[in-house]
N, C-alpha and C positions, 0 to 999 in steps of 0.2 A: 765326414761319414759318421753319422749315430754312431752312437757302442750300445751294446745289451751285458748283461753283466755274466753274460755267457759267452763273450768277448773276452776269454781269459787272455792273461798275459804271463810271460813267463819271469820268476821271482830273480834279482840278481841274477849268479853267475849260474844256477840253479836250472832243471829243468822242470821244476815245480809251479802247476797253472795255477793260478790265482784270479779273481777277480777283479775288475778294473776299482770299483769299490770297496772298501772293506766294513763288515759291519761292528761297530765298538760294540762291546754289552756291558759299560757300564754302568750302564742303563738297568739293567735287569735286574731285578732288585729294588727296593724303595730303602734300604738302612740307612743310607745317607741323606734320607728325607727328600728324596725330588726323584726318584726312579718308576721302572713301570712294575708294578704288579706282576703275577705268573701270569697269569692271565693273557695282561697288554705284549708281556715280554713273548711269551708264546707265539701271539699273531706276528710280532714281527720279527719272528725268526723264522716264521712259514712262511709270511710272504715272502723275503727277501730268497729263498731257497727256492722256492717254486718259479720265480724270475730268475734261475740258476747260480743265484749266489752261492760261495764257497770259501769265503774267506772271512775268516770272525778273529775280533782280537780282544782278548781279555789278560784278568790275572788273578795271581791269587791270593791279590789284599782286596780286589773292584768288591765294593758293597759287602766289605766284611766276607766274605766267600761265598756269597749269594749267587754272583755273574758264575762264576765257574760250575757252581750245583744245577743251578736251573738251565746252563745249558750242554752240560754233560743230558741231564734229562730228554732235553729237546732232541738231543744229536742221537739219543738211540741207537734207533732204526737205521738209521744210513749213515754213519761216522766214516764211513770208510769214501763216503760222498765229501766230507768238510775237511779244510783247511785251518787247524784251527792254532791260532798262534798267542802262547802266554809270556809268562815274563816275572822275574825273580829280582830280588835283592830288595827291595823296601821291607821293611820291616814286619814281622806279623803276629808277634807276640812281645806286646810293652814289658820290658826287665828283663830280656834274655838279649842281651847283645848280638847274640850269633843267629838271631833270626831275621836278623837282615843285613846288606851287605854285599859283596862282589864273590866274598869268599866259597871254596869250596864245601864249605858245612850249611851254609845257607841257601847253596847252589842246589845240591841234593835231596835235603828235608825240604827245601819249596818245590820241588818237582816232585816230591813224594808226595807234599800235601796238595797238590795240583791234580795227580794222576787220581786220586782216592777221591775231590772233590767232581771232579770230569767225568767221573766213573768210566776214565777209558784206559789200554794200556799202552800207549803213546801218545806224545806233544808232537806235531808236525814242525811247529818252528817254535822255538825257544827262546826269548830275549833278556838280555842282563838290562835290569831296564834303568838304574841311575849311575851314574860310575861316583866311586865310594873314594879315590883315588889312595886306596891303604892295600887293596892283593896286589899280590906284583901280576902282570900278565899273564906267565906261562902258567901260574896257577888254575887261572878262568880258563884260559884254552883250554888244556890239558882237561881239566874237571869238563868241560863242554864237548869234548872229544868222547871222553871215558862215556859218556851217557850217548851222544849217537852210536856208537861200537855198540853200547848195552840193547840198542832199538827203542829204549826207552824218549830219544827226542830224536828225531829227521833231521831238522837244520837246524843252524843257529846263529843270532841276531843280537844288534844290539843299539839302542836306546839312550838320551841324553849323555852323550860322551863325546868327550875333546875329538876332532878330526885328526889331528895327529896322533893321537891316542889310536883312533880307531883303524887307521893308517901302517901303523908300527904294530897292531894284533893281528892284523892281516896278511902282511910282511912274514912274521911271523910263522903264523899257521900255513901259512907254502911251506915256507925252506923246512918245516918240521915235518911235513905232511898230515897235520891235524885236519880236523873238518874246519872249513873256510866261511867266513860269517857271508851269509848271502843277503843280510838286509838292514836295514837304517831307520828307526822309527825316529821322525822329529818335526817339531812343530813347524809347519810350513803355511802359508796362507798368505792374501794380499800383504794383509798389513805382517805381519812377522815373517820377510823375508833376506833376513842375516843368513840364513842357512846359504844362501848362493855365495859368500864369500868362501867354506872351505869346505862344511859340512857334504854339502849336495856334489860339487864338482869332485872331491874326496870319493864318493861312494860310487859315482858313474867309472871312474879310474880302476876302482878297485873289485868293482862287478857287485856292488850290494845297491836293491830294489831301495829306492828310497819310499815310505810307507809314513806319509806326512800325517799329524796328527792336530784339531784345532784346526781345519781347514775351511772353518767361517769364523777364525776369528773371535773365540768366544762368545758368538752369535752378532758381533755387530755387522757382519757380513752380511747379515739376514735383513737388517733395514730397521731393527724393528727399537735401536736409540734411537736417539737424538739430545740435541745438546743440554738439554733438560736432565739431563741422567748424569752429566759431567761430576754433579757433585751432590750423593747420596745424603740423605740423611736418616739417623735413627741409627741405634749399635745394631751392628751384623753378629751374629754368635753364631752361627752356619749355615751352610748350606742347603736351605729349603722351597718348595717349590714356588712360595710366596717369595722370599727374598734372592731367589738368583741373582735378578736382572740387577739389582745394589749391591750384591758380593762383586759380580764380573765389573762390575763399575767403579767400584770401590779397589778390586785389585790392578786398576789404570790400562783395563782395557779400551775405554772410552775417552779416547782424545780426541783433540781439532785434527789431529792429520786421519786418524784411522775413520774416523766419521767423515773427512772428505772424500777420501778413498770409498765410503759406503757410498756417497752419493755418484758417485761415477757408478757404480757397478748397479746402484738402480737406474741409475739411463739406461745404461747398455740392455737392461731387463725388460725394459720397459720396451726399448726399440726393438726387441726379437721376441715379445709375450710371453717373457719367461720368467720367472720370482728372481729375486737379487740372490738366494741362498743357491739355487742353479747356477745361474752366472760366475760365482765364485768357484763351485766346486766344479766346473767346466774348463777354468782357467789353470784349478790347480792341476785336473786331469790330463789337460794336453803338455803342461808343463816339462823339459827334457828331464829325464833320469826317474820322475814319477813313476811308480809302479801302481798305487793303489791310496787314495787318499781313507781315509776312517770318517764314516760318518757314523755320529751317535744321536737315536732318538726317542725319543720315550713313548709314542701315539702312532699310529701304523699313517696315520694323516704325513708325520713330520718324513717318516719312510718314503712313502709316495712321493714327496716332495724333492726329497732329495738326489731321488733313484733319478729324475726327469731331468738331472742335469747329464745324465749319459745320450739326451737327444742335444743338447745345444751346441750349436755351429757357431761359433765367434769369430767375427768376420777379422783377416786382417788388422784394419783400421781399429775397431774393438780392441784385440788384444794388443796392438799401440797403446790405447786410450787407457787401460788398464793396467801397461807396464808403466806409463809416464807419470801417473799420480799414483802408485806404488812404490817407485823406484828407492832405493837406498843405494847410501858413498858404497860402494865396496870397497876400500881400505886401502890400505900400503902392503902388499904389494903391487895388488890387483889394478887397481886405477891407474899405477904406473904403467905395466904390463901391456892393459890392454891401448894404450895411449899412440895416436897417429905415430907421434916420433919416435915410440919407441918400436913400431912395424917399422919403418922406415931404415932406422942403426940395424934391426936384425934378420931382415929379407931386402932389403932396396927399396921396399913399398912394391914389391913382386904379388902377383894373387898366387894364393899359395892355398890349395884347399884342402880345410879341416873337416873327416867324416865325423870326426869324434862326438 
């Protein structure tokens, strides 16, 4: 059944609707040399709104503070329509150590420079976005509780961190009765799918949206390497709109398997008349535990484009075809686990069914 992006869905354990898409803005902005203008950034935050989008994610290092100014602007008029979810602890002033990090000093001056850049006076969802492994836990919770009690953040989230880590903060925030993280942002896509070993089945257990990010694969998704890109040349010095496509090539997103994996996913595109970058974001969308994949675009073209994976039907066989040439070991314990013999030692080989 198509989705519309007014096909909300509800976030983690949360009864907060969200969008089946979310729109990245870190896009918005050009400081990092490859972003959209106010301008471009403008149109695709109306289009995606006016197709009932409501879920945007930023922060506030995206584009040097650019993402959070320009769409505090946008959101105006109807903030009380958006969803609008940021995220703390990277760094945001080189020489002052305490400006980035897990800690609660960092915690509060970024949502203070978050609230002043947004020009709003709430965060709907709040994420610690890299884990620093130096606060102890109850520090984060605590500090992330103190600020929903304040009304200054709604929920709260969290971002490249151990599964068991995220596990044991969860744990946590019950037995204390703190506010309870209801979401999971991590890279998830054909080809980067280690997240199915803890991270993902982790987050489904413990009632947090998984909110994948990179869900084309730093664009190899999209069709548009080939093996000709495997090995860049010329010094990269950063990030611009000439040299993307030899940065992401350069940082080994372009291998023999991940470019295999793209040519499968242009069949499948090709058999249902739909772009390879649909097909993917279609696969991560029906994906279990998925809440809301992030796409990011700089052209209201690359928008449109992406939005059309909420009409793709991927048949069965398809999504075979796309788990078989994606597939990764899942590990020790998992492979044991899920192993005929080892249903066999601990139900008889009984059908025994899991809603889970």
């Amino acid at each position: 059944m198509p989705l519309t992006l007014d096909t909300y869905r509800l976030l983690g354990r949360s009864g907060l609707r969200v969008s089946p898409l979310a729109l990245g803005t870190a896009t918005f902005g050009n400081d990092w040399g490859w972003g959209a203008e106010r301008e471009e950034a403008h149109k695709l935050f109306d289009r995606y709104t006016e197709l009932g989008g409501n879920f945007f994610d930023t922060a506030s290092t995206y584009t040097n503070g650019s993402s959070e100014r320009l769409l505090g602007e946008f959101m105006r008029t109807n903030r009380p329509k958006m969803v609008l979810a940021t995220k703390y602890s990277t760094l945001r002033q080189p020489g002052d150590p305490n400006s980035g990090g897990t800690h609660r000093k960092s915690m509060l001056t970024s949502v203070e420079a978050s609230l002043r850049q947004l020009n709003t006076d709430y965060i709907d969802l709040l994420y610690l976005n890299v884990w620093d492994f130096r606060t102890p836990v109850e520090e984060i919770l605590r500090g992330l509780d103190d600020l929903v009690r304040q009304g200054k953040v709604l929920y709260v989230g969290i971002s490249s961190a151990p599964a068991w880590q995220v596990s044991r903060m969860q744990a946590i925030a019950d037995l204390r009765g703190w506010s309870p993280l209801v979401a999971l942002e991590t890279e998830y896509s054909l080809i980067e799918r280690t997240g199915e070993r803890d991270l993902i089945p982790m987050a489904r257990e413990m009632g947090l949206g998984v909110i994948p990010f990179s869900p084309l694969g730093g664009g190899v998704l999209t069709g548009k390497y080939s093996r000709e890109d495997q090995n860049p040349v010329g010094p990269i010095a950063g990030e611009t709109a000439s040299n993307r496509k030899s940065l992401n090539a350069a940082l080994g997103w372009v291998t023999d398997r991940n470019l295999a994996i793209a040519d499968v996913v242009k069949e499948v595109a090709s058999e249902l008349g739909h772009t390879p970058a649909q097909v993917a974001l279609a696969w991560n969308l029906h994906s279990p535990g998925v809440t809301a994949p992030i796409i990011g675009a700089r052209t209201v073209a690359q928008l449109e484009d992406n939005l059309g994976a909420l009409q793709v039907d991927l048949a069965p066989s398809q999504l075979a075809r796309l788990d078989e040439v994606s597939a990764i070991d899942l590990g020790n314990p998992h492979s044991l686990l899920a192993s005929a013999h080892i249903r066999t030692v601990t139900t008889g080989d009984m059908k025994i069914e899991n809603r889970r």
